[in-house]
SELO-299951 format. One record per residue: residue in three letters; residue number from 1; x, y, z of N, C-alpha, C, O in turn. Coordinates in steps of 0.02 Angstrom, whole numbers. Example, Ala and Ser with C-alpha at 12.3 -4.5 7.8 and 13.67 -1.06 7.14 Angstrom:
residues 2
    r    k    n.xx    n.yy    n.zz   ca.xx   ca.yy   ca.zz    c.xx    c.yy    c.zz    o.xx    o.yy    o.zz
  ALA    1     660    -284     390     615    -225     390     660    -165     390     712    -166     423
  SER    2     642    -112     354     684     -53     357     645       2     394     670      57     402
//
This chain:
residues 250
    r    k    n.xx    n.yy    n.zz   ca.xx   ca.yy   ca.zz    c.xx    c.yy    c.zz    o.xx    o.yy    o.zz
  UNK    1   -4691    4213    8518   -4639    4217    8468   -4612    4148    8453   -4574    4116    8490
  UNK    2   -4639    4127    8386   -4587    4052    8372   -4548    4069    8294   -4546    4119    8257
  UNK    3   -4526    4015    8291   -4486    4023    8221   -4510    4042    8145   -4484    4053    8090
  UNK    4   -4587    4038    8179   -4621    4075    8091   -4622    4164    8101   -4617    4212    8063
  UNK    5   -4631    4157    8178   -4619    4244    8176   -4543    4271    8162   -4528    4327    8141
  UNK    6   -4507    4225    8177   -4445    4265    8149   -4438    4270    8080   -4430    4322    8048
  UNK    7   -4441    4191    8053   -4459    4210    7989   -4475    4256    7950   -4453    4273    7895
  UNK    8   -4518    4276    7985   -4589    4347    7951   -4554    4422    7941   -4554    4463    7895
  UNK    9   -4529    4419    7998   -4478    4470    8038   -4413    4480    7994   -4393    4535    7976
  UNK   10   -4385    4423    7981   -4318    4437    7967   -4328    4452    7873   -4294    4498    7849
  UNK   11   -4365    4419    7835   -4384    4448    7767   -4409    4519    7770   -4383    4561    7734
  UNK   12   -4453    4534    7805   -4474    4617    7826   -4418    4652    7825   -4403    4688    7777
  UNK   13   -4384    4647    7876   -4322    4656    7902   -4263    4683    7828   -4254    4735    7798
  UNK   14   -4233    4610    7825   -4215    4622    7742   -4218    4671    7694   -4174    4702    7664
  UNK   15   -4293    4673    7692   -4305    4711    7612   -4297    4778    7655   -4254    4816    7636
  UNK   16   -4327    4792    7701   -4331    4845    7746   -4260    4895    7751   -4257    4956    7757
  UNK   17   -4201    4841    7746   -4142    4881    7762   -4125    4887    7690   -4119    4945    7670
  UNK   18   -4117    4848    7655   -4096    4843    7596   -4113    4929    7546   -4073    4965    7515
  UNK   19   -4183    4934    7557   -4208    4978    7546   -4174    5054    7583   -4149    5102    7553
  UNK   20   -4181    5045    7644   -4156    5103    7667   -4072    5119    7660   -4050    5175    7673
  UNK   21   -4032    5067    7641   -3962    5063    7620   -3944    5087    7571   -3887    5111    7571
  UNK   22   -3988    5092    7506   -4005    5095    7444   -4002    5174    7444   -3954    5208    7425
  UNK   23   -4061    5194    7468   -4092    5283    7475   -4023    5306    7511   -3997    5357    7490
  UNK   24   -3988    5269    7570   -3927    5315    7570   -3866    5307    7543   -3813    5315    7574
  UNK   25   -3871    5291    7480   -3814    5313    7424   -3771    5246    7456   -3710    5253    7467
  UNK   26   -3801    5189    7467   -3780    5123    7466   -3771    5070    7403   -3825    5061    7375
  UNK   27   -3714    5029    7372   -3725    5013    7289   -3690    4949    7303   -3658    4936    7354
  UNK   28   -3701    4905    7244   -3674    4844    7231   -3703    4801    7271   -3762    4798    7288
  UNK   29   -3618    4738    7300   -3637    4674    7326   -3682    4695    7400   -3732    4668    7422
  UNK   30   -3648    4745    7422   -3648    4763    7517   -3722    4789    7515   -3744    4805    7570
  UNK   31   -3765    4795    7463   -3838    4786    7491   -3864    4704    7515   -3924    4697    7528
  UNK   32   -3819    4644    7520   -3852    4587    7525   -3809    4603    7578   -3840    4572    7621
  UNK   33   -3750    4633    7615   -3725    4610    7671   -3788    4654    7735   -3800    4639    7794
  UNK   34   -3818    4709    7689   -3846    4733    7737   -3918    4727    7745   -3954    4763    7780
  UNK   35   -3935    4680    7711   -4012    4635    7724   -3989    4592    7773   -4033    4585    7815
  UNK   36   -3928    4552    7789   -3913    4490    7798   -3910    4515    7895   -3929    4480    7942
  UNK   37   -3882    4585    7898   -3879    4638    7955   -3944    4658    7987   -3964    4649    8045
  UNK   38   -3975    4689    7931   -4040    4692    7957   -4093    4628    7973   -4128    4628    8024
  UNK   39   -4094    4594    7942   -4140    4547    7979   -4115    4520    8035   -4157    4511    8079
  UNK   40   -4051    4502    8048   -4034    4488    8126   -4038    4520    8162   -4038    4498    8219
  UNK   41   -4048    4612    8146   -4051    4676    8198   -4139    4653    8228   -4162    4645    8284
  UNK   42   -4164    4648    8172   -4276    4662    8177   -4276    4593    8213   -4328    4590    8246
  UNK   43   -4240    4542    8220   -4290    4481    8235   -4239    4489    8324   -4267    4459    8369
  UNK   44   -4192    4516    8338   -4169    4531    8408   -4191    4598    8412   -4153    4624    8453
  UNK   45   -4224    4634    8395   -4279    4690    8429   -4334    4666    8432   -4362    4681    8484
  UNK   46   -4361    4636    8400   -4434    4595    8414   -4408    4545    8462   -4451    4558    8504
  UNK   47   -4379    4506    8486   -4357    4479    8517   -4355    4515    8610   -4385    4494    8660
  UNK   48   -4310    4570    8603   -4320    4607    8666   -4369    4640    8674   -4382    4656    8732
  UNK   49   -4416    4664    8617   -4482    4707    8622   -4523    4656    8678   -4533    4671    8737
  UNK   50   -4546    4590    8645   -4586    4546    8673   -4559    4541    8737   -4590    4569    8782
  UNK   51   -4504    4510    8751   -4482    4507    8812   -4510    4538    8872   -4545    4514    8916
  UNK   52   -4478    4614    8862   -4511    4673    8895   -4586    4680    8894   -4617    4700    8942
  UNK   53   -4615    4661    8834   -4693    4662    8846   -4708    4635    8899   -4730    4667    8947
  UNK   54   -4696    4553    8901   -4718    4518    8955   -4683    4529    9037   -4704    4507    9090
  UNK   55   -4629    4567    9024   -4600    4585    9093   -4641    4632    9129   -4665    4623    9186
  UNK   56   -4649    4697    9083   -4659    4754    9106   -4748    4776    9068   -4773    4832    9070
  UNK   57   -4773    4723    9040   -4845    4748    9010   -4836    4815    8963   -4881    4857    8955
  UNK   58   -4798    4818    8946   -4764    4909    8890   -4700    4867    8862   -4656    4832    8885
  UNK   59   -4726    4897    8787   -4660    4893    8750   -4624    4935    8741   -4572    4925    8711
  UNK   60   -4641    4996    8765   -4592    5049    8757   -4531    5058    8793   -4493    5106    8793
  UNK   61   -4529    4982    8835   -4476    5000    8866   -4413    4954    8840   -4354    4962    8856
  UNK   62   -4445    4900    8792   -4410    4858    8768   -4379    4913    8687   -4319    4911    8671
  UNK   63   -4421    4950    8655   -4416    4979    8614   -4369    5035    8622   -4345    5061    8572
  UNK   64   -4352    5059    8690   -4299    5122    8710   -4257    5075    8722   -4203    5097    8701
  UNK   65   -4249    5027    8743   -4187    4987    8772   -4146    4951    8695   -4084    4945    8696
  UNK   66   -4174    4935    8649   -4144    4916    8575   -4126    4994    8534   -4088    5001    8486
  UNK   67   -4152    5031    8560   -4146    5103    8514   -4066    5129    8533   -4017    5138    8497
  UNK   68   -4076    5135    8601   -4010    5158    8668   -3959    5118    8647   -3908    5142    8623
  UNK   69   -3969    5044    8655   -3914    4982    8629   -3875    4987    8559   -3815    4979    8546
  UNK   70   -3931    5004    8517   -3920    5005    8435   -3873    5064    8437   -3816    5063    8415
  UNK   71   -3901    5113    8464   -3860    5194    8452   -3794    5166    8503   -3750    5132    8479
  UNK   72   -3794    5175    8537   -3717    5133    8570   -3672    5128    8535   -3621    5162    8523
  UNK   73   -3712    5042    8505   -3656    5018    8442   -3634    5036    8399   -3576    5031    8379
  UNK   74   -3710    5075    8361   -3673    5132    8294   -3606    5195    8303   -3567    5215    8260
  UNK   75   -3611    5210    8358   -3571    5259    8388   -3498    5233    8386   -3449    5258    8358
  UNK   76   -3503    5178    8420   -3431    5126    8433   -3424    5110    8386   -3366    5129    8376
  UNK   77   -3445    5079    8331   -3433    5026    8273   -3420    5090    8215   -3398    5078    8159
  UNK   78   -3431    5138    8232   -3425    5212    8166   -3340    5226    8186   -3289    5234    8153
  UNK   79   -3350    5225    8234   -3287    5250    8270   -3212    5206    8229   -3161    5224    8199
  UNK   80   -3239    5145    8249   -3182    5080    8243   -3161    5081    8170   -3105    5071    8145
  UNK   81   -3219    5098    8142   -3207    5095    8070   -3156    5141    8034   -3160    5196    8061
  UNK   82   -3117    5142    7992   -3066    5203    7965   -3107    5241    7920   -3150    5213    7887
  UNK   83   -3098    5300    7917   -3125    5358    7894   -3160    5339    7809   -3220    5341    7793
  UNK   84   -3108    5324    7770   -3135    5308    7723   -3196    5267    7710   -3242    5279    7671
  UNK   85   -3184    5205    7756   -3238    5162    7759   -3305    5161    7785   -3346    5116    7776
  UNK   86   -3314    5221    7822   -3342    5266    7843   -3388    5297    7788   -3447    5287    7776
  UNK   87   -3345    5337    7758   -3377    5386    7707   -3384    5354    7639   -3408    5389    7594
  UNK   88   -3365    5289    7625   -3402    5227    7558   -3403    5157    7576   -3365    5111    7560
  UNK   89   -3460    5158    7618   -3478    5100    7670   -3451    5022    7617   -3477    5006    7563
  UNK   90   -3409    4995    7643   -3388    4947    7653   -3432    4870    7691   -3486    4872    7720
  UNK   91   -3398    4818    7681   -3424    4760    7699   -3461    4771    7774   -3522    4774    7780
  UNK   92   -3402    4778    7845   -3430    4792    7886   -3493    4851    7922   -3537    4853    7964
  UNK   93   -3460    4894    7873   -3510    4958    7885   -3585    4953    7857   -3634    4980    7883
  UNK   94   -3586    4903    7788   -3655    4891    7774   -3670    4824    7819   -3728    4819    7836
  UNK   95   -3633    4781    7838   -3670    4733    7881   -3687    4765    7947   -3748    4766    7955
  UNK   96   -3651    4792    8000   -3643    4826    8054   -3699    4877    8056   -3756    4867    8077
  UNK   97   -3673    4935    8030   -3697    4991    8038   -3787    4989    7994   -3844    4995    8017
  UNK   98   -3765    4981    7934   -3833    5013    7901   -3872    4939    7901   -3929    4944    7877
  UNK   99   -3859    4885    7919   -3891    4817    7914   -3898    4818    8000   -3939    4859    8019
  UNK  100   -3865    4780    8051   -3887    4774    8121   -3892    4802    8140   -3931    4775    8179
  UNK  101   -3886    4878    8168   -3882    4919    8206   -3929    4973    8167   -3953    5014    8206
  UNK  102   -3950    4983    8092   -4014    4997    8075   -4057    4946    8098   -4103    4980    8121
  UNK  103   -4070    4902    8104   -4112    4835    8122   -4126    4819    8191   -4165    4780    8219
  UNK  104   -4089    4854    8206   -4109    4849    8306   -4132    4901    8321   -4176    4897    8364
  UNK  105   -4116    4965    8300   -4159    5026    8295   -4229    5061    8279   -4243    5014    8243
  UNK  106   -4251    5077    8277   -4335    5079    8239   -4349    5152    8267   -4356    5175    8324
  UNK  107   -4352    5181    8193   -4403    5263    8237   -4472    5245    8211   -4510    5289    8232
  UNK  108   -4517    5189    8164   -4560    5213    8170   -4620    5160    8238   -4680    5166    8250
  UNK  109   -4575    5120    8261   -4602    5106    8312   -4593    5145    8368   -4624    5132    8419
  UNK  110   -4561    5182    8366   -4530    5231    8429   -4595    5283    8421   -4625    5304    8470
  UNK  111   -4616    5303    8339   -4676    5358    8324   -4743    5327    8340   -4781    5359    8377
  UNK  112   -4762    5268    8315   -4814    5237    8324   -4829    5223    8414   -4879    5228    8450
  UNK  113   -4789    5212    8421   -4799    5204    8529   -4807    5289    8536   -4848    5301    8581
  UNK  114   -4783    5340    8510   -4787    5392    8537   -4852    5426    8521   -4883    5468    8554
  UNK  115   -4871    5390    8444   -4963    5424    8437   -4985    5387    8475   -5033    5420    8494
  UNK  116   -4989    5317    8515   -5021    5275    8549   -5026    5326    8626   -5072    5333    8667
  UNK  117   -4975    5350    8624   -4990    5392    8711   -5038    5437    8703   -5088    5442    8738
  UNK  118   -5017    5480    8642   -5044    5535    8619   -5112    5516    8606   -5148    5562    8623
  UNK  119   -5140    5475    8586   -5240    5475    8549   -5255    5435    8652   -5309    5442    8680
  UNK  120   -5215    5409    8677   -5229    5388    8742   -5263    5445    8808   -5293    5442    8861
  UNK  121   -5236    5495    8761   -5242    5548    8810   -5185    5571    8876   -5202    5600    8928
  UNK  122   -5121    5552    8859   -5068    5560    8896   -5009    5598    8868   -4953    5575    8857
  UNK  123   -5030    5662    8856   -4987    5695    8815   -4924    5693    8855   -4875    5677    8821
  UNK  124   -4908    5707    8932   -4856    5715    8953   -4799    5652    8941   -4738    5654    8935
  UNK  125   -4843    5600    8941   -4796    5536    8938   -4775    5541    8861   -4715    5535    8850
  UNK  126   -4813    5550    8811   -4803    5560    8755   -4740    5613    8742   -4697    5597    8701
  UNK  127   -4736    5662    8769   -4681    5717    8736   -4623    5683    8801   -4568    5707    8789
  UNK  128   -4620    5648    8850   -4590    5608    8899   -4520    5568    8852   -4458    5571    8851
  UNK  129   -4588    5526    8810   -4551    5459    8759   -4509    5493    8715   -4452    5470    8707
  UNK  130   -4527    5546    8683   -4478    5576    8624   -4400    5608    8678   -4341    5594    8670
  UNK  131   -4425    5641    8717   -4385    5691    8754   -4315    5611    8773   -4258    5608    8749
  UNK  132   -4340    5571    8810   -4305    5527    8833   -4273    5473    8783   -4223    5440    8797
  UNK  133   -4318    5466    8710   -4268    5421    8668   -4224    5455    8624   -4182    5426    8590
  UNK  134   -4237    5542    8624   -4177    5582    8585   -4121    5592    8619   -4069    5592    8587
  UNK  135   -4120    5602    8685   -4073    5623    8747   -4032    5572    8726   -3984    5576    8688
  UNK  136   -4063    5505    8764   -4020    5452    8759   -3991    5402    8709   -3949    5358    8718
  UNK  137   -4029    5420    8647   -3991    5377    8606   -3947    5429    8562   -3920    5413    8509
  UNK  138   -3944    5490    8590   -3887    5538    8567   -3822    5546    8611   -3765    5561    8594
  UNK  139   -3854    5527    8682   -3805    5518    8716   -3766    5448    8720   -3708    5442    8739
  UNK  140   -3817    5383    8696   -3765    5327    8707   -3732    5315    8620   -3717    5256    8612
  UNK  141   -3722    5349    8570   -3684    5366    8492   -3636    5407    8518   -3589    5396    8480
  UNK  142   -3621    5441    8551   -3564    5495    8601   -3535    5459    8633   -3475    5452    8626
  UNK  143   -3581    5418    8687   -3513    5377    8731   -3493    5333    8678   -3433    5340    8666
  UNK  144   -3517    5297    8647   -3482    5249    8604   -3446    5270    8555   -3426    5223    8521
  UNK  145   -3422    5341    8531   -3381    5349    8494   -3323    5355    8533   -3267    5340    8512
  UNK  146   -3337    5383    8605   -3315    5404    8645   -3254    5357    8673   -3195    5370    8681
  UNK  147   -3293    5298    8685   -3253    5249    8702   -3213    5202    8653   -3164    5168    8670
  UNK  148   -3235    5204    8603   -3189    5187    8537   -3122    5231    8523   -3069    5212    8497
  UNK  149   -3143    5302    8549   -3073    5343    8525   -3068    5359    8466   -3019    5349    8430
  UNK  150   -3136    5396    8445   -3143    5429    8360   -3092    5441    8333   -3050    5462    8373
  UNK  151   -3066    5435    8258   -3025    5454    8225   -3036    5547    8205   -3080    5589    8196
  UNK  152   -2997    5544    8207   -3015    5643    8179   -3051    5645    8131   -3044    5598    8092
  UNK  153   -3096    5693    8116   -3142    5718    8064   -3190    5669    8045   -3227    5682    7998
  UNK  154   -3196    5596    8086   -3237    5554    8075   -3309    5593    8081   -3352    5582    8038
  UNK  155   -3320    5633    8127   -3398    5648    8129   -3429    5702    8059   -3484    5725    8043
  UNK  156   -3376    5703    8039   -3395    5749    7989   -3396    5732    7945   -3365    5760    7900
  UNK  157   -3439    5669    7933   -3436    5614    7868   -3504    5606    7847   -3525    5566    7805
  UNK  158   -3529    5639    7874   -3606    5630    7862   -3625    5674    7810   -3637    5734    7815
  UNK  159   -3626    5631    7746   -3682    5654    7682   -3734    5660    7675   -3784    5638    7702
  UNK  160   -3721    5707    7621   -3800    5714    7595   -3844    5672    7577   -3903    5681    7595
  UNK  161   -3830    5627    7545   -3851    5580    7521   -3884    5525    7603   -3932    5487    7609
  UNK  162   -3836    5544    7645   -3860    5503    7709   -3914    5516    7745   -3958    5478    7766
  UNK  163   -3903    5616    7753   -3959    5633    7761   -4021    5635    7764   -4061    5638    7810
  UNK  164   -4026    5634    7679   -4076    5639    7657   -4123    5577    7643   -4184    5579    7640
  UNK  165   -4084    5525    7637   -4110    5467    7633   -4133    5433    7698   -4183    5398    7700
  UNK  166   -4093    5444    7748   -4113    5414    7821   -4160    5466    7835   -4203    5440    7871
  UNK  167   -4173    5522    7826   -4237    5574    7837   -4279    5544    7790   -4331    5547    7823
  UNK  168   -4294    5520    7744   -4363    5507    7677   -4371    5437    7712   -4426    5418    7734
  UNK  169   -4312    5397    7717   -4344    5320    7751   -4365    5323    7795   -4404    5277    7807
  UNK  170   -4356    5383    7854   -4382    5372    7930   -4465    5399    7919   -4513    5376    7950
  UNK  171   -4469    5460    7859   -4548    5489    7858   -4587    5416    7837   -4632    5386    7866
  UNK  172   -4555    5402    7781   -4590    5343    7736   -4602    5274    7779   -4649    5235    7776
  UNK  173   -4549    5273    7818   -4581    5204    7873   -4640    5230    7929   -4689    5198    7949
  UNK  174   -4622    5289    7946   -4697    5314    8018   -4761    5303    7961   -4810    5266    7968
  UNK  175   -4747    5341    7910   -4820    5348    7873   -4861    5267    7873   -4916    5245    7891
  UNK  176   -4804    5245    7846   -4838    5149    7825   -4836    5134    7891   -4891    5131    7917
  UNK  177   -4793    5124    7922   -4829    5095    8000   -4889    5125    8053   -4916    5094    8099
  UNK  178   -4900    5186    8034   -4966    5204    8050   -5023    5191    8016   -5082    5190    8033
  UNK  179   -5001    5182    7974   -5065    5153    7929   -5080    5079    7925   -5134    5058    7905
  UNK  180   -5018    5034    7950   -5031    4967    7971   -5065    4958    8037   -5109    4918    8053
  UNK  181   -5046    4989    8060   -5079    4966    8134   -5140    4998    8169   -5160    4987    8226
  UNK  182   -5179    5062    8096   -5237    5071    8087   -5259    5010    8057   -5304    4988    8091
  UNK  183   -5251    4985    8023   -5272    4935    7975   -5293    4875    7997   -5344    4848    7977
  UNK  184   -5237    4842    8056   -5237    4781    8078   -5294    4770    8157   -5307    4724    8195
  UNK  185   -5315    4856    8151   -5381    4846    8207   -5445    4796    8175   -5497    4779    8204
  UNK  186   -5430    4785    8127   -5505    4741    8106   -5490    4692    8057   -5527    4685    8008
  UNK  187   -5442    4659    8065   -5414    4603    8026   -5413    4541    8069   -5425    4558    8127
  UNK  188   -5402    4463    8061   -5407    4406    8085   -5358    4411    8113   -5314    4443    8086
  UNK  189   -5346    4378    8181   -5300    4369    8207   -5233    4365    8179   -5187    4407    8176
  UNK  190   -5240    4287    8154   -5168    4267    8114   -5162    4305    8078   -5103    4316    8067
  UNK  191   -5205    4343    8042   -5196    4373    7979   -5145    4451    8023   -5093    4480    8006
  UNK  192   -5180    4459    8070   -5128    4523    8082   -5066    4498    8127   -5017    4535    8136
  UNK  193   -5070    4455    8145   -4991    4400    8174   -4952    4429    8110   -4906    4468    8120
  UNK  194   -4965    4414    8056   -4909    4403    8009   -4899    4453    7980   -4839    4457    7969
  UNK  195   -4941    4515    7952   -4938    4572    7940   -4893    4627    7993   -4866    4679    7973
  UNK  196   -4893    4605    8054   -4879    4641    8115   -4801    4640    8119   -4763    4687    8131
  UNK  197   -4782    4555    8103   -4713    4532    8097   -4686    4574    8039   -4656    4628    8041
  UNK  198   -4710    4523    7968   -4667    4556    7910   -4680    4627    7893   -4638    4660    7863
  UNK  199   -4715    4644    7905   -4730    4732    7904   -4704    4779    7937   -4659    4817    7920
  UNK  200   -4730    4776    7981   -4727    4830    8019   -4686    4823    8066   -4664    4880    8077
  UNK  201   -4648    4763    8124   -4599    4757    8149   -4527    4724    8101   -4468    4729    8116
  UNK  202   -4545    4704    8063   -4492    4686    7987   -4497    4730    7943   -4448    4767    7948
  UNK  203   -4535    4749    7896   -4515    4792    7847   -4505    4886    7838   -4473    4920    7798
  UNK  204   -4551    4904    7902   -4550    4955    7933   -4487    4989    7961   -4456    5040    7949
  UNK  205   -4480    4921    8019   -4457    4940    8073   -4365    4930    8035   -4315    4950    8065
  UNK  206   -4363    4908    7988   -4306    4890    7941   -4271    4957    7895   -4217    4981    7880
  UNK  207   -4341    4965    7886   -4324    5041    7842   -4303    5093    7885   -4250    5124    7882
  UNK  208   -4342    5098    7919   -4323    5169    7982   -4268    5153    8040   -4280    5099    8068
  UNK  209   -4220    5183    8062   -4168    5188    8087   -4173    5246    8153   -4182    5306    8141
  UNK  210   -4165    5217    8232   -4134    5297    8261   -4088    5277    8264   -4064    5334    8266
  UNK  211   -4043    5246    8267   -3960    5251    8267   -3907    5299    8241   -3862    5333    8266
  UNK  212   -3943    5284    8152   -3920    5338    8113   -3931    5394    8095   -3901    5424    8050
  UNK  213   -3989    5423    8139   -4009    5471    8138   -3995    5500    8196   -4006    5560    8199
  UNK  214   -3970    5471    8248   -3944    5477    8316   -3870    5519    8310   -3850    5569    8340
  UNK  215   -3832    5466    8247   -3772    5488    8241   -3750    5535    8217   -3693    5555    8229
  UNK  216   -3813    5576    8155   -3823    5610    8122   -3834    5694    8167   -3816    5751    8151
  UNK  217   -3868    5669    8220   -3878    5724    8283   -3819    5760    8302   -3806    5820    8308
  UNK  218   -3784    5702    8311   -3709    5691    8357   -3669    5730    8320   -3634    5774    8344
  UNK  219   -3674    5713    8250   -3609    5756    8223   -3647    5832    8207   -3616    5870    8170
  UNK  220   -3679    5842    8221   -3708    5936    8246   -3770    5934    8192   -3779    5994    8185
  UNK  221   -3825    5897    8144   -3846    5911    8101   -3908    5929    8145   -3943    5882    8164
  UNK  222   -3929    6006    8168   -3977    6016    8181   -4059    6006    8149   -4109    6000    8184
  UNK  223   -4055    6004    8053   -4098    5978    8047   -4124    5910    8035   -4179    5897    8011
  UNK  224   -4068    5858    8059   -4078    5775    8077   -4147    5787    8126   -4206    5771    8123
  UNK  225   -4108    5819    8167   -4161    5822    8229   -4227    5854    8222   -4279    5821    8218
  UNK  226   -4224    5912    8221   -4292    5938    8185   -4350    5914    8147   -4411    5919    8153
  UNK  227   -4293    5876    8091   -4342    5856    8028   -4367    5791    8046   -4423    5779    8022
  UNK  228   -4346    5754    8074   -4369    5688    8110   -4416    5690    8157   -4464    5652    8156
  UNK  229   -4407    5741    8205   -4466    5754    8255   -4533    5756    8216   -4577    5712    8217
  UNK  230   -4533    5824    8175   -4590    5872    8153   -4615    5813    8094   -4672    5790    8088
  UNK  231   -4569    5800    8062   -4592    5764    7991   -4618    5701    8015   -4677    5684    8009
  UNK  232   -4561    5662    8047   -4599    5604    8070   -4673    5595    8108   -4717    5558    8086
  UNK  233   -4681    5640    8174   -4740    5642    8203   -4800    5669    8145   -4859    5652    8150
  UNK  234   -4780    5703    8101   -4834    5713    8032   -4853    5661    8003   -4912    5646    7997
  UNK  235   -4797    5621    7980   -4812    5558    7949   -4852    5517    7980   -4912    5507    7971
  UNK  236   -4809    5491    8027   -4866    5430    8077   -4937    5464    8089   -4987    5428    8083
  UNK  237   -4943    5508    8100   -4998    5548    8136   -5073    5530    8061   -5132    5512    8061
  UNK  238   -5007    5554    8000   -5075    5546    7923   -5063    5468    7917   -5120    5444    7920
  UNK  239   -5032    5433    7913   -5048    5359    7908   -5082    5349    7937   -5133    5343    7903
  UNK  240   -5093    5340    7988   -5146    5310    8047   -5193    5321    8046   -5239    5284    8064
  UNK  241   -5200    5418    8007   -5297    5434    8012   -5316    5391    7928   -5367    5362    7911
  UNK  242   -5291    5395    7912   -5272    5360    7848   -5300    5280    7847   -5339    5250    7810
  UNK  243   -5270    5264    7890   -5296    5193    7879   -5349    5180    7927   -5387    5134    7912
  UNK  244   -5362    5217    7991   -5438    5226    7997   -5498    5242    7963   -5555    5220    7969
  UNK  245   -5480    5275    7936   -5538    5290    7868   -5564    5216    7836   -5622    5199    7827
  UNK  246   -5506    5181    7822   -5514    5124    7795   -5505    5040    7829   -5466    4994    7813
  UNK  247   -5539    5042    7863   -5502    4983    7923   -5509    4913    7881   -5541    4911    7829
  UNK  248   -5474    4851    7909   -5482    4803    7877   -5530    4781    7901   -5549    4795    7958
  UNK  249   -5572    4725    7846   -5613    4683    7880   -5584    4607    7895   -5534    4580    7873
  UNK  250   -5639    4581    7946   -5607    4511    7966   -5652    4450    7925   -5637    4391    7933
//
């Protein structure tokens, strides 16, 4: 990791949130506060991903540990916020919430490690990873509202528009990141260095959020949860055969 990968990362990153800010009924200046969020969220999750790679040879543990962290903060930082600002995201809420703390989060790297167990032949570890990053990054958006001292009726701020948009960005990032990292099995090195960065750990991992879909859990939306499991593991699952079909060449 040097300063061209952040680089790579943090433009990914950017358009990545910007985008997913947008789909949830996000408008005006506070889409640049929440590129400016997200790319500092993607280039300190790539940041602890690697870390953990080289600690522990698995990124999945660096990838639950930014997911757990991110949901934390969203929890606390939703909390702090006053209701209104809350429910027509504001300066901090698009830098904070839908910019860093979408940006440190990632479901479709959370999906892509989970088809990686799954075509490995380790189904148990596979339904392991989901079981253990829904638990806990539902449980650490709880303590952190928890410990903030929610305002009343704060959890019940969750739109439609939030919904639905953090559900279409989370399908739409597994699909493209399974299909990147089918893709980048037969590409040049550098060439998939940089694709790997601005793509798929930046622009991917930018778009898709568990935080807010964490929080979305939290305040009772049974089909947050559902539709993210089933839809997402669909998605990643057709990207990937998807871009096997078509691999790159080197």
């Amino acid at each position: 990791m040097d300063w061209r990968w952040c680089c790579w990362v943090a433009i990914g990153g950017a358009l990545g949130c910007a985008a997913r800010f947008l789909a949830t009924g996000g408008h005006g200046w506070h889409v640049f506060c929440a590129m400016v969020g997200g790319a500092t969220g993607c280039v300190l999750r790539g940041a602890l991903s690697a870390s953990w790679t080289r600690a522990t040879k698995k990124i999945h543990a660096g990838t639950l540990f930014a997911n757990v962290a991110g949901s934390f903060l969203f929890g606390f930082i939703s909390s702090c916020l006053s209701e209104n600002e809350s429910r027509d995201p504001g300066v901090l809420a698009a830098l904070l919430l839908a910019g860093f703390c979408g940006g440190l989060t990632t479901f479709s790297g959370f999906a892509c490690q989970t088809l990686g167990l799954w075509k490995e032949k380790v189904a148990p570890a596979a339904m392991l990873n989901v079981a253990v990053h829904f638990l806990a990054c539902t449980g650490a958006v709880r303590l952190g509202a928890l410990i903030a001292m929610p305002a009343p009726g704060l959890e019940a701020s969750v739109t439609a528009a939030a919904f639905h948009g953090t559900l279409g960005a989370n399908i739409l990032g597994s699909f493209l990141a399974g299909w990147a990292v089918a893709r980048l099995q037969g590409v040049r090195e550098m060439t998939a260095f940089r694709i790997n960065a601005v793509f798929v750990t930046g622009f991917c991992g930018g778009l898709t959020t568990f935080s807010g879909m964490a929080w979305q859990v939290n305040a009772g939306s049974v089909p947050a949860l559902l539709g993210n499991i089933i839809l997402g593991a669909i998605a990643v699952l057709a990207g990937n055969r998807l871009g096997s079909k078509y691999p790159g060449s080197k």
